[in-house]
C-alpha positions in Angstrom: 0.0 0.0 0.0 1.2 3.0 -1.1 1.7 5.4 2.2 0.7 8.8 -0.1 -2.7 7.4 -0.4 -5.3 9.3 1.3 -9.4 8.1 1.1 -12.1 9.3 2.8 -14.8 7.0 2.7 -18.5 8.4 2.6 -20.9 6.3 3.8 -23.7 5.5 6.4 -23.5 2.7 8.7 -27.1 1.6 8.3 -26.8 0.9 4.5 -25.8 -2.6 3.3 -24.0 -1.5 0.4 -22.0 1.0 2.1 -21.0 -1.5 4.8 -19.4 -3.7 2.0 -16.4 -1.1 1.6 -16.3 -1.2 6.0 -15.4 -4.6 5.3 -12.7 -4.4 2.6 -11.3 -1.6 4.6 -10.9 -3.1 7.8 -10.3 -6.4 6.5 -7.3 -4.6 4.7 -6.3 -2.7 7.7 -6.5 0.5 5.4 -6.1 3.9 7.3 -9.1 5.8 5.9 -11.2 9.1 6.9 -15.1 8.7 7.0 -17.8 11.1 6.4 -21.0 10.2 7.6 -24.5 11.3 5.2 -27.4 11.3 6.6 -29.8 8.7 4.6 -32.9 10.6 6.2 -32.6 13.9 4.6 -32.4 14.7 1.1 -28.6 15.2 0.1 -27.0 18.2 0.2 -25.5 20.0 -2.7 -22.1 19.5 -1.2 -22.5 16.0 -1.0 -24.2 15.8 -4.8 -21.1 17.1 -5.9 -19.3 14.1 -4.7 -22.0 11.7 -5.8 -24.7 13.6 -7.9 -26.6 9.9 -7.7 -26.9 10.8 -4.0 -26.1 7.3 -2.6 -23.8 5.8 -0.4 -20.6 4.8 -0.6 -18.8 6.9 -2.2 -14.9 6.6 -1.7 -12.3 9.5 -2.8 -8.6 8.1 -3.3 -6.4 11.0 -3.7 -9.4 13.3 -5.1 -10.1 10.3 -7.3 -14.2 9.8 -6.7 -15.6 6.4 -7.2 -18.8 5.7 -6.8 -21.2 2.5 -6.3 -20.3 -0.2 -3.7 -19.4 -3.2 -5.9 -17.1 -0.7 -8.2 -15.2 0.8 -4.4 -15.1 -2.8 -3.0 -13.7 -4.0 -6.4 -11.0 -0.9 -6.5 -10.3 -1.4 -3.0 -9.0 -5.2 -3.0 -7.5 -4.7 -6.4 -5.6 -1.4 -5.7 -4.2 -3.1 -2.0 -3.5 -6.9 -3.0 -4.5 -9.2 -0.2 -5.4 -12.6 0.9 -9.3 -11.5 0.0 -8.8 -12.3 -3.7 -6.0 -13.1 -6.2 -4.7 -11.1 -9.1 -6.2 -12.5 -12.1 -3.0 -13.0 -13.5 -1.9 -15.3 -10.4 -2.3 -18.6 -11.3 -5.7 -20.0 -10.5 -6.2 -15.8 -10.2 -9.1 -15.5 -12.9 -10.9 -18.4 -12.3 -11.1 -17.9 -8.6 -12.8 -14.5 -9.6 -15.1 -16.1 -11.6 -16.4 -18.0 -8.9 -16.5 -15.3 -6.9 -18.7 -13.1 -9.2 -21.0 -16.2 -10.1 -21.3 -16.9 -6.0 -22.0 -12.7 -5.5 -24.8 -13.1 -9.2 -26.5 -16.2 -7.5 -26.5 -14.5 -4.3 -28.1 -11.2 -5.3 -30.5 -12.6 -8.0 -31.5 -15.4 -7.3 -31.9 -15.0 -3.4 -31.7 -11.4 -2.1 -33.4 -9.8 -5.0 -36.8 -11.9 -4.6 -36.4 -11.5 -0.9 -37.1 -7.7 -1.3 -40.6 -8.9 -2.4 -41.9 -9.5 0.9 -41.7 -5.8 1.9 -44.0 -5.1 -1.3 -46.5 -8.0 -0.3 -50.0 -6.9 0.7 -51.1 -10.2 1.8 -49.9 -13.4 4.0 -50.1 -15.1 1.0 -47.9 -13.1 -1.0 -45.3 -12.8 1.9 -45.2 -16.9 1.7 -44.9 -16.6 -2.0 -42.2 -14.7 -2.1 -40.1 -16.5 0.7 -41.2 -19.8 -0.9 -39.0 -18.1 -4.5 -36.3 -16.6 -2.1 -35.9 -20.2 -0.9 -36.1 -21.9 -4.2 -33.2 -20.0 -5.1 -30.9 -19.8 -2.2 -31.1 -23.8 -2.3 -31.0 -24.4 -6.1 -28.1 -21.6 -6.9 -26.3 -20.6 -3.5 -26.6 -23.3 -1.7 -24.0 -25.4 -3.7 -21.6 -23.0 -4.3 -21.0 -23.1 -0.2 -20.7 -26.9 -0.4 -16.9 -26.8 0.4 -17.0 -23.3 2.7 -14.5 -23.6 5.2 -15.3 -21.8 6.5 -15.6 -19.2 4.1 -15.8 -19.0 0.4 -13.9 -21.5 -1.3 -12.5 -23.7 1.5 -11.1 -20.6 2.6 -9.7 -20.2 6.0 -10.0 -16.2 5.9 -12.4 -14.1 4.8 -12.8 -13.7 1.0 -14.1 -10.8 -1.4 -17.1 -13.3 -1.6 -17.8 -12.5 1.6 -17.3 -8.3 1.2 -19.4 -8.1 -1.3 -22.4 -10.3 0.5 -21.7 -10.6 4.5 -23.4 -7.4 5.0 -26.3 -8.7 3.8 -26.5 -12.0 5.7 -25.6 -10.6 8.7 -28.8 -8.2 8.4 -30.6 -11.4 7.2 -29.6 -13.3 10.6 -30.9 -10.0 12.5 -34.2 -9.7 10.6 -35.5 -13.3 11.2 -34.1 -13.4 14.5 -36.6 -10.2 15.4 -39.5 -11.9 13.3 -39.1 -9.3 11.0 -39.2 -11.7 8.1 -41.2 -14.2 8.1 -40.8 -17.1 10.5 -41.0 -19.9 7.6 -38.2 -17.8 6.0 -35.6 -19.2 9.0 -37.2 -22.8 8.9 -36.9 -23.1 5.2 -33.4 -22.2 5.3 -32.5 -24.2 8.4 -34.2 -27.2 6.6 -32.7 -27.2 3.2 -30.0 -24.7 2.9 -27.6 -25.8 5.7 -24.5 -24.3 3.8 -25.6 -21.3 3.5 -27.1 -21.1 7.3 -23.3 -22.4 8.6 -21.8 -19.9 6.9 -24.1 -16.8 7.0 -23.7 -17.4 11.2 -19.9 -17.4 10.4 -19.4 -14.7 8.3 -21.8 -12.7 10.7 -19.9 -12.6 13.8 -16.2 -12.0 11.3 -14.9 -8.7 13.4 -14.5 -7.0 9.8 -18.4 -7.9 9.4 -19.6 -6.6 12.9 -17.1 -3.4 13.1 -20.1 -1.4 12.1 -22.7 -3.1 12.5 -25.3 -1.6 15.1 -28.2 -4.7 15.1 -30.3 -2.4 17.4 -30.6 0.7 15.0 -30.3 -1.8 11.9 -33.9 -3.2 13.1 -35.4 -0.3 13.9 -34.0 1.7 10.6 -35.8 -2.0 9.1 -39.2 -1.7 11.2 -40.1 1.5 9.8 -38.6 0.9 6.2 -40.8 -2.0 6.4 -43.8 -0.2 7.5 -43.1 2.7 5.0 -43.3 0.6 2.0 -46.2 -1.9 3.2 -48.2 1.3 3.5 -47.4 2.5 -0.4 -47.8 -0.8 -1.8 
């Protein structure tokens, strides 16, 4: 790491995307200033400046502005080579970042991205239909791609860039069906058939790099009234 770098990471410690360049940072042991933006408030100009999409993280390296969490974790890791991925030109390098972005794909489209359906369902039905797809593709798409987790990505002993780019995200899953903010057949179904993915998301979600952050109290209650917020526009 280059000892001239400066970054100054702006961010908010509720969002999940933002918390995924928390993780590369600390993971990396990266000296690093942070700006907090309020999420509750429209932006200010200052801030649109920065990021005229508004959003969270953004991360400045030496003036340099990069924008949107996956493109910050992905400059991160590659610009401070670590044990979290390998250079594509290592060998082994580019295949083990394939893996890694078709693990991160699965996990996002196949899993999280129908999960976001039960904030939007009116009825109990619809809340078990949507947890019924969630399910159907944690265990058909996620689920085997953790077969050989060990405990992290890839028979891994340390934590991986599979697991900045998603931890945040399981962690808050954990939290959510642990306050019965999701539904409770959510946590059976994954107990019962995606035991993988359940060993792994309860790893992952006590890594110090995962919980530095993480606040569960105001994470739940930020989540009770998103919850309630978009239940009522549905």
């Amino acid at each position: 790491m280059s000892t001239q770098d400066k970054l100054i990471l702006y961010t908010n410690h509720r969002c999940p995307w933002a918390h995924r360049a928390h993780i590369a940072l600390e993971e990396l042991k990266i000296p690093f200033e942070e700006v907090i933006i309020d999420l509750d408030t429209p932006r200010t100009a200052e801030y649109l400046q920065i990021n005229p999409r508004g959003l969270v993280p953004a991360l400045s390296h030496n003036g340099e502005i990069l924008i949107e969490s996956g493109i910050v974790a992905q400059f991160l890791v590659d610009r401070y080579p670590s044990h979290l991925v390998p250079a594509s030109n290592e060998p082994g390098g580019a295949l083990r970042r394939a893996r890694i972005g078709l693990f991160a794909d699965a996990f996002f489209s196949k899993f999280q991205t129908p999960l976001f359906g039960l904030y939007s369902a009116k009825t109990e039905e619809e809340r078990e239909a949507a947890v019924e797809k969630a399910v159907a593709g944690l265990v058909k798409e996620v689920e085997p791609l953790l077969a050989d987790a060990s405990p992290y990505f890839g028979g891994s002993d340390k934590i991986t860039f599979a697991e900045v780019l998603t931890a945040s995200f399981a962690i808050r899953l954990l939290s959510l069906i642990k306050a019965d903010l999701h539904p409770k057949s959510l946590g059976v179904a994954i107990e019962e058939k995606a035991p993988n993915f359940l060993k792994w998301a309860k790893t992952v979600s006590v890594h110090p790099s995962v919980t530095s952050i993480y606040n569960e109290t105001d994470i739940l209650e930020s989540a009770k009234k998103r919850i309630a917020k978009l239940r009522a526009s549905a």
